[in-house]
LUMSELO-717130 format. One record per atom (N, C-alpha, C): z, x, y. Coordinates in steps of 0.05 Angstrom, whole numbers, padded with zeros to 5 digits, always signed. Layout:
% LUMSELO-717130
ZXY
...
***
This chain:
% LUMSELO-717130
+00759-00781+00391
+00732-00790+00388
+00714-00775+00408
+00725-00767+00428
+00704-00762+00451
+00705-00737+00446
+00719-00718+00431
+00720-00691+00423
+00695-00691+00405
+00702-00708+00387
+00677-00709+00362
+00641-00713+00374
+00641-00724+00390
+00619-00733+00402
+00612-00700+00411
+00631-00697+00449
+00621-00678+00448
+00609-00657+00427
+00638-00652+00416
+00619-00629+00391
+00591-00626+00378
+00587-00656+00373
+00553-00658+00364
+00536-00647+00381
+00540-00661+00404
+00530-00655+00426
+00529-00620+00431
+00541-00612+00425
+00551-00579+00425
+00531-00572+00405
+00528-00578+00369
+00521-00566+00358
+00490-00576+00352
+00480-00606+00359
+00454-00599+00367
+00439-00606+00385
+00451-00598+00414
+00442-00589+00432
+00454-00570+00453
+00449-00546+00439
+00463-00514+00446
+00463-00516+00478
+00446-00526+00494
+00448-00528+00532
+00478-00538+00534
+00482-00561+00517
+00502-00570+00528
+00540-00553+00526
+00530-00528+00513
+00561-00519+00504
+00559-00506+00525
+00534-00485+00524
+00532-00474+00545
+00533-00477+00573
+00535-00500+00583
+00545-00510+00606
+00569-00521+00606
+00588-00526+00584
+00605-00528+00588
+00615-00556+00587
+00604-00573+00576
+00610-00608+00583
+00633-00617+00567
+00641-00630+00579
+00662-00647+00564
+00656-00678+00578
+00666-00696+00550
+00661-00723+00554
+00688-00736+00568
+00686-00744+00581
+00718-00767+00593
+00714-00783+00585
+00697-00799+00582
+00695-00832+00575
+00670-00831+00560
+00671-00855+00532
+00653-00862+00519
+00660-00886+00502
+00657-00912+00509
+00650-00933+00514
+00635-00959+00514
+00634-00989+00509
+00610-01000+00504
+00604-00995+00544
+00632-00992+00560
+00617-00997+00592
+00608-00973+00599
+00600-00944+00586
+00579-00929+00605
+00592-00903+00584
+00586-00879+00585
+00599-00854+00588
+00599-00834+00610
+00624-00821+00618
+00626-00801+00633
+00623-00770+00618
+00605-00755+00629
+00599-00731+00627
+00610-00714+00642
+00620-00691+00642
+00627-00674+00660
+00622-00640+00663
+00623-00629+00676
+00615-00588+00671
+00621-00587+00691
+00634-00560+00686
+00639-00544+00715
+00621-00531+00728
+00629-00525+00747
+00608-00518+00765
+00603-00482+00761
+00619-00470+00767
+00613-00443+00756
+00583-00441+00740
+00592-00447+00721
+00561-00441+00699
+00540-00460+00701
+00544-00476+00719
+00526-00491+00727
+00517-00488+00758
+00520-00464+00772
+00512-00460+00799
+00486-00441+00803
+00481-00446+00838
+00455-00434+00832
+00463-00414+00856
+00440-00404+00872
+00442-00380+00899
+00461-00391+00923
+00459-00417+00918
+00468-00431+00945
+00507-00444+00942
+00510-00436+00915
+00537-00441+00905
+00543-00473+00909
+00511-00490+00895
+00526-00518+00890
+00509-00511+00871
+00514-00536+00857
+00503-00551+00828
+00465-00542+00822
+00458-00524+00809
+00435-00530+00799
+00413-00546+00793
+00402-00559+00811
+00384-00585+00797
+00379-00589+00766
+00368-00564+00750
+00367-00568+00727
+00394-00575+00721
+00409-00566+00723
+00437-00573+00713
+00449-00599+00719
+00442-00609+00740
+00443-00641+00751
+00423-00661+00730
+00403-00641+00733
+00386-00664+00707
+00391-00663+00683
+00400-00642+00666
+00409-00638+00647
+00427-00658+00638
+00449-00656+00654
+00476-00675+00650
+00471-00702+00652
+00453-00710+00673
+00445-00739+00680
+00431-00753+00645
+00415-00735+00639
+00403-00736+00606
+00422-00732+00593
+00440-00718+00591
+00462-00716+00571
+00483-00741+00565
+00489-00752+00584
+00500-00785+00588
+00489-00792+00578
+00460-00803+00588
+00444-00824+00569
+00451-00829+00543
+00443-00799+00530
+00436-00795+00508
+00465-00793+00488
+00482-00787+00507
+00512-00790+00489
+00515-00829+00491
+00510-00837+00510
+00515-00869+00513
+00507-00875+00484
+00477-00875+00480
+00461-00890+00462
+00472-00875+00440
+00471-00856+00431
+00479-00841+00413
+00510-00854+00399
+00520-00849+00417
+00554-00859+00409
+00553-00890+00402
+00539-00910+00418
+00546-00941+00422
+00525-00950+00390
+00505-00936+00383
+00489-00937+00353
+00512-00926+00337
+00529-00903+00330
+00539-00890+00320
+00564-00916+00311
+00574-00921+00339
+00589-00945+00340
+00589-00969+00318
+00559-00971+00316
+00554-00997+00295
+00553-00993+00272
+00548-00966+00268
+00542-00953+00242
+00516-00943+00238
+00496-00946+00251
+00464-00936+00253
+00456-00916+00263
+00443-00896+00240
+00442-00876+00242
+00421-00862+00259
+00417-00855+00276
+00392-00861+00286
+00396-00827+00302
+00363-00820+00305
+00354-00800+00326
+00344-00807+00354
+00356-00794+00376
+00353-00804+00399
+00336-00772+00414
+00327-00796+00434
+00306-00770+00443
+00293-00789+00476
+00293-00772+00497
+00290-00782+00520
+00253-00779+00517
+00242-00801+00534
+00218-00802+00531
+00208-00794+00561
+00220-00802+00582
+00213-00805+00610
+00238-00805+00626
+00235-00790+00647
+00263-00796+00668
+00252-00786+00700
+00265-00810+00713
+00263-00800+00745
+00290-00790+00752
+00297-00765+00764
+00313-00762+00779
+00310-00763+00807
+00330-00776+00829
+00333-00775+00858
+00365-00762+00869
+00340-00735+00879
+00366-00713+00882
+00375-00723+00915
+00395-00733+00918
+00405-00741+00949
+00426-00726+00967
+00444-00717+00947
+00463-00693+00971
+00465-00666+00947
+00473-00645+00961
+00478-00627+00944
+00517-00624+00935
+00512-00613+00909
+00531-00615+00889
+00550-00590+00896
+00569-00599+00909
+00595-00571+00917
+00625-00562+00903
+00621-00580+00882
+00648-00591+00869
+00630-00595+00832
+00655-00587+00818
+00638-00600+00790
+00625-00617+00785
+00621-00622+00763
+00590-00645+00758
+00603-00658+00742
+00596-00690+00749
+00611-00709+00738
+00591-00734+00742
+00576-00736+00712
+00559-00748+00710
+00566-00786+00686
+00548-00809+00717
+00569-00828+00689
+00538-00842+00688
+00523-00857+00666
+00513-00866+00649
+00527-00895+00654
+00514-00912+00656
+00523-00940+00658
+00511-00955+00639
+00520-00973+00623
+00513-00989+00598
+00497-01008+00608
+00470-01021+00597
+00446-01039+00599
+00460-01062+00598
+00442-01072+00614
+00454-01102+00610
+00466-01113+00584
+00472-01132+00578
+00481-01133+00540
+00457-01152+00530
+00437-01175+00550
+00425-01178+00542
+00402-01153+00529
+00393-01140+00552
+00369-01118+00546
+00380-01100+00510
+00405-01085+00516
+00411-01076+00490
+00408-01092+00467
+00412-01117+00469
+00403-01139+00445
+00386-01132+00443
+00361-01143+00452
+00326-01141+00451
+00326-01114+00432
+00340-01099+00443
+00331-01066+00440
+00341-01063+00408
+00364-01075+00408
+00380-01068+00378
+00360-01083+00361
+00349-01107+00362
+00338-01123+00342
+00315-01108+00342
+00291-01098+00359
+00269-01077+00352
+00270-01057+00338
+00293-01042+00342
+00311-01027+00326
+00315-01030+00292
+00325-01057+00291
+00324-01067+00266
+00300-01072+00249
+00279-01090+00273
+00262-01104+00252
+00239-01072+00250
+00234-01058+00270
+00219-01030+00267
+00229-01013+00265
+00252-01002+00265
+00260-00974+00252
+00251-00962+00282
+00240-00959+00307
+00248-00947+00322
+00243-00971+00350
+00270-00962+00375
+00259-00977+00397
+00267-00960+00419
+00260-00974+00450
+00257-00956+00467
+00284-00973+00494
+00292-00961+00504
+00308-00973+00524
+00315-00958+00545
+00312-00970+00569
+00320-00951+00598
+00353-00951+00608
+00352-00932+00609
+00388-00928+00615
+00387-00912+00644
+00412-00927+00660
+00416-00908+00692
+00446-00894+00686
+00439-00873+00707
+00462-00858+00705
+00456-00846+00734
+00484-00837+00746
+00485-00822+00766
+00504-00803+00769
+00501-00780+00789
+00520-00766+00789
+00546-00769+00816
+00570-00767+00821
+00595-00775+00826
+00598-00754+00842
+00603-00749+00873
+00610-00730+00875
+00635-00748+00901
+00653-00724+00908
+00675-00732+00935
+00661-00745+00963
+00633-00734+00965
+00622-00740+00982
+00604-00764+00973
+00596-00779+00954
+00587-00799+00952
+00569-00787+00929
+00546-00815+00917
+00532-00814+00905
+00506-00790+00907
+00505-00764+00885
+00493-00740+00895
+00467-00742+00881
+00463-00756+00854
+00443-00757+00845
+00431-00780+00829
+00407-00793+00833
+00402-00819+00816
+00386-00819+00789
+00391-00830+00770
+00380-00829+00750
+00362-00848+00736
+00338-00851+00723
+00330-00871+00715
+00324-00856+00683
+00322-00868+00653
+00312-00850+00638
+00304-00870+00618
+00280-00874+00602
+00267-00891+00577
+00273-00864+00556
+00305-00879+00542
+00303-00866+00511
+00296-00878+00492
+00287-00863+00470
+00276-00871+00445
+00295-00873+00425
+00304-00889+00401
+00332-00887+00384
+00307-00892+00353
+00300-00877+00333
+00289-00883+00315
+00311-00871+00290
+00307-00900+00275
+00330-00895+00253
+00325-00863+00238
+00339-00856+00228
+00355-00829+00204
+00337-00843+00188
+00320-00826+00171
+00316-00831+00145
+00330-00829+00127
+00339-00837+00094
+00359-00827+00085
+00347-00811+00068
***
């Protein structure tokens, strides 16, 4: 399953092959994202910020993506807004985890979903490094159903 995901993820959104991601975990409790660092480094030989934000969005958007997919609802996902808080630098691969909404909030969200055909929900994610917590995530995605 987490092969299949990634792959989508691969074929429509070309950043992400190109960096290299692979999923570890995908889940109703969060998803883990991951890339190596190689193709994701910059002058200073850690982690790229874009590349930190990239992945931090790429969780999200595999979470919601996969946990709708999950129910059967077909839906297009698309980030509207995100803060990132860059706190240590990244010296080791990138290993980004997405943590699942409360179960109340995802209700609210699923039933707007239902009764309007599109809704909005904030998802956190951070990035994992040996040395502690390297980057913080905040992000409002959008999930609007597939037309058929």
């Amino acid at each position: 399953m987490n092969e299949n995901l990634r792959d989508y993820l691969y074929s429509q959104i070309p950043l992400s092959k190109a960096m290299s991601i692979e999923i570890k975990q995908a889940d109703l409790s969060g998803v883990e994202v991951t890339a190596p660092l190689a193709p994701n480094s910059n002058h200073m030989d850690t982690a790229f910020g874009g590349s930190l934000g990239t992945l931090l969005i790429l969780s999200g958007y595999a979470y919601l993506f996969h946990r709708l997919q999950m129910s059967g609802i077909e839906c297009h996902v698309l980030i509207k807004e995100s803060k990132t808080n860059y706190l240590l630098p990244v010296k080791e691969d990138l290993r980004a985890i997405c943590i699942a909404p409360q179960e109340e909030d995802y209700a609210k969200f699923l039933g707007i979903l239902q009764r309007r055909g599109i809704a909005r929900i904030i998802l956190t994610a951070y990035i994992e490094t040996l040395e502690g917590r390297a980057c913080l995530f905040s992000g409002e995605f959008i999930a609007q159903k597939a037309q058929r």
